[in-house]
N, C-alpha and C positions, 0 to 999 in steps of 0.2 A: 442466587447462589448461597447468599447468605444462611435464606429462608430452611435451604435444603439440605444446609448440615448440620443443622440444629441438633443433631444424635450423637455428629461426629464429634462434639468438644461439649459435653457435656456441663464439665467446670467453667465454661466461657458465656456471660452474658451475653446473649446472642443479642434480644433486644440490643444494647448498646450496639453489639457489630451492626446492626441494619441500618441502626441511626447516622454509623459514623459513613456506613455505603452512600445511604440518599444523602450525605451535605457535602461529600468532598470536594467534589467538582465543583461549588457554586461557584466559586472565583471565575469559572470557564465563563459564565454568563456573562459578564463585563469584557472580557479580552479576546474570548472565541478561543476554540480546543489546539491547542499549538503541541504535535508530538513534542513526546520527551526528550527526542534525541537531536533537535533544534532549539528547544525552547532555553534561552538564556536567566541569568539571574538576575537582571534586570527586568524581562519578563514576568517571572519570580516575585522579584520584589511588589509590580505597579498589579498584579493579580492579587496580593496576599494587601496592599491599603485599600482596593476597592473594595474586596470582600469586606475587611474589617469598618470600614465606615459604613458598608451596609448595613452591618451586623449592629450596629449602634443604633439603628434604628427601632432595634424593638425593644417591646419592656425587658426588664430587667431579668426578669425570671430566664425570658425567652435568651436574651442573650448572655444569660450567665452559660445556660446549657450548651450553646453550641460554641460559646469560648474554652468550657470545658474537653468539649470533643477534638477540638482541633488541635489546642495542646497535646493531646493525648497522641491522636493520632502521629502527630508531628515527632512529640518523645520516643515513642516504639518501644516504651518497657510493658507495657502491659498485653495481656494475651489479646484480649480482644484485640486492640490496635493491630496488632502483629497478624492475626486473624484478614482484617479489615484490608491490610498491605497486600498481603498474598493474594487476596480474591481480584485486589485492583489489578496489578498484574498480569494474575493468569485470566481475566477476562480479557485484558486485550489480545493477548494469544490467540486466542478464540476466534474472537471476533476476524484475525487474521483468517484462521484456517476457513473461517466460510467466508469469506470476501474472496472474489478473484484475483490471482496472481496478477495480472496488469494493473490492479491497484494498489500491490504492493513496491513502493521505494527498494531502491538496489541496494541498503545496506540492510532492510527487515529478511532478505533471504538467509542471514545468517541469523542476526539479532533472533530474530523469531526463535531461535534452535536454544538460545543462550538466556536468552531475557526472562527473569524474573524468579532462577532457581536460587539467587541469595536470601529471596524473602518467603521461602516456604522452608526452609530449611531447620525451621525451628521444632517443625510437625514431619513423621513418616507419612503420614495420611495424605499430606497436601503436595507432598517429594515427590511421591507412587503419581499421583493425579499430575502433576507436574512433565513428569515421566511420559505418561500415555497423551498429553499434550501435546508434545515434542514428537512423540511417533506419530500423529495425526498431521503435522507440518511435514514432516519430513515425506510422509505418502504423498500431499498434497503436490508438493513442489516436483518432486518424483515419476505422478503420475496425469498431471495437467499441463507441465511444462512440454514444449514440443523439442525445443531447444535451450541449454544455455550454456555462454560464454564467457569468457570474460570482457571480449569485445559486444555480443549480442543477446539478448533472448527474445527466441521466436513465441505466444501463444496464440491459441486456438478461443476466441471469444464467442461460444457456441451463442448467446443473446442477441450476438448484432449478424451471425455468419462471416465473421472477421480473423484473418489470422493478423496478428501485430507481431512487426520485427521492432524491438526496443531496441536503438544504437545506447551506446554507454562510453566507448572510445574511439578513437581512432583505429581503420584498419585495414586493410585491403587485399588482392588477389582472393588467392585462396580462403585467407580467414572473415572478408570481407562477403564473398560467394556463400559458403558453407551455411549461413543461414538464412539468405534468398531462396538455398534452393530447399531448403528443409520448408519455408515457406512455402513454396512452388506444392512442392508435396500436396501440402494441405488445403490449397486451393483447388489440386485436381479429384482428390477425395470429397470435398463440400461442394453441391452442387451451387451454383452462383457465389461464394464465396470472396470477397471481396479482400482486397489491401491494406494494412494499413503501415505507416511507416513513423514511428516517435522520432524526431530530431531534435530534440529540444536541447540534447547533450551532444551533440555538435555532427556536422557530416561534411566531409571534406571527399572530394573529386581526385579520385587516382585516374587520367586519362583512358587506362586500357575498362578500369573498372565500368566507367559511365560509358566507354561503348559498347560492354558486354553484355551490361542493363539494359541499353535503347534495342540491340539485336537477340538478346537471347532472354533474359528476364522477362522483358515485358512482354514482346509478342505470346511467349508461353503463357504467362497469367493470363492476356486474353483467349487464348487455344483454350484453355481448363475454365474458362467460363467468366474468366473476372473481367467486369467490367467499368470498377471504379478505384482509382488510386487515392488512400487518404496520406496527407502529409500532418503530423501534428507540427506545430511549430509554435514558438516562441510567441509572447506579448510586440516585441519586437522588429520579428521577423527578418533578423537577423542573416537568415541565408536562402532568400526570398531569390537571390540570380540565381544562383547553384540549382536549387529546386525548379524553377520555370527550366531551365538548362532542360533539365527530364523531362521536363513535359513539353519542350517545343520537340523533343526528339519521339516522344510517343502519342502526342495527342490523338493522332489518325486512329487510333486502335482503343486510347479508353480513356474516360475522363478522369479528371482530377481535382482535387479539394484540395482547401487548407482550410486546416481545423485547431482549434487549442488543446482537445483532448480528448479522448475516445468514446467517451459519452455522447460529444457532437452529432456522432455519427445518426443517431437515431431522430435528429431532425431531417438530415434528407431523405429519411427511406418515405 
């Protein structure tokens, strides 16, 4: 990114911007990439001594330079720096809008829309860019989502043939239904299209709910072709009866998994 707006800030040491892109992250290499919007100051801290005793390893020259940059970057008075910030940012944007929605966390469906217009702010050039980012999220979520709630989102995982309902809260009858059968939908549209179900954020049994599932959900998913139930669950396993509960009430009609995450899934095909 850097490389490619070498036109757009003419007055801007570009070399420097590139330098300060390929070091920022090294810290990540000691402690592993922890989002921003978990990552504590304690994190913070035990990131920023390992890099620096690393950095002490090289000759002088070598780590006078890249002491220089990280101050720099760190400060944020200088263009470049301020350059450098913006790009970090709205690359992870990015990165969102070509990542699948089921790999995005429940609070990036907003974040995503907000994140990172403080630090372009200082340039039109990079506001505008900024801008058409935002409108490339907003399609996305718009136009891949099947469903979403506040209690659920349903998507369409065209890689595995998978629709996933993501639970998030507690809910039930109607608001609990509404994205089963938006589900239901999309399995009878995908030919062999398969289930999947995230619980990791909790799932709790309304009596009328879990017989409406065993008589009318499930037989239909297998009617429309499906033939395998994914349950994501916890390390823990946490609501391990709940779950068999479903599946001693539908096993006759289709199998079932438990799995850590939707990725799994491509081990048993």
């Amino acid at each position: 990114m850097a490389l490619l707006l070498q036109k757009e800030f003419p007055e801007a040491d570009m070399d420097k911007v590139r330098s300060m892109c390929i070091i920022h992250d090294l810290g990540e290499c000691f402690t592993g990439d922890i989002p921003t919007f978990i990552k504590t100051d304690s994190d913070r801290k035990t990131e920023d001594e390992l890099l620096a005793e690393w950095i002490k390893s090289f000759p002088q020259e070598v780590r006078g330079t890249f002491q220089s940059l990280y101050a720099e970057m760190e400060e944020q008075a200088t263009l470049e720096a301020k350059i450098f910030k913006a790009l970090d940012k709205l690359e992870a944007v990015i990165q969102h809008n070509e990542s699948p929605l089921d790999t995005w966390s429940e609070n990036e469906f907003e974040l995503n829309k907000t994140y990172g217009f403080d630090a372009v702010a200082f340039s039109d050039w990079l506001s505008n860019l900024r801008e058409e980012i935002k409108a490339d999220t907003v399609s996305k979520i718009e136009n891949e989502s099947i469903f979403l709630s506040e209690q659920a989102d349903v998507f369409f995982i065209g890689s595995v043939n998978v629709v996933l309902v993501r639970w998030k809260k507690y809910c039930e009858l109607e608001k609990y239904r509404e994205p089963l059968l938006k589900a239901l939908d999309v399995i009878r549209e995908h030919d062999g299209c398969e289930y999947a179900a995230d619980t990791r954020n909790g799932f709790e049994d309304n009596p009328l709910d879990t017989k409406w599932v065993a008589e009318y959900f499930m037989p239909r998913a297998a009617e429309y072709g499906c033939s395998t139930i994914y349950f994501i669950i916890d390390k823990e396993n946490s609501l391990k009866e709940e779950l068999e509960g479903q599946e001693k009430d539908s096993a006759s009609i289709l199998k079932f998994r438990y799995i850590y995450g939707i990725e799994e899934i491509q081990r048993f095909d």
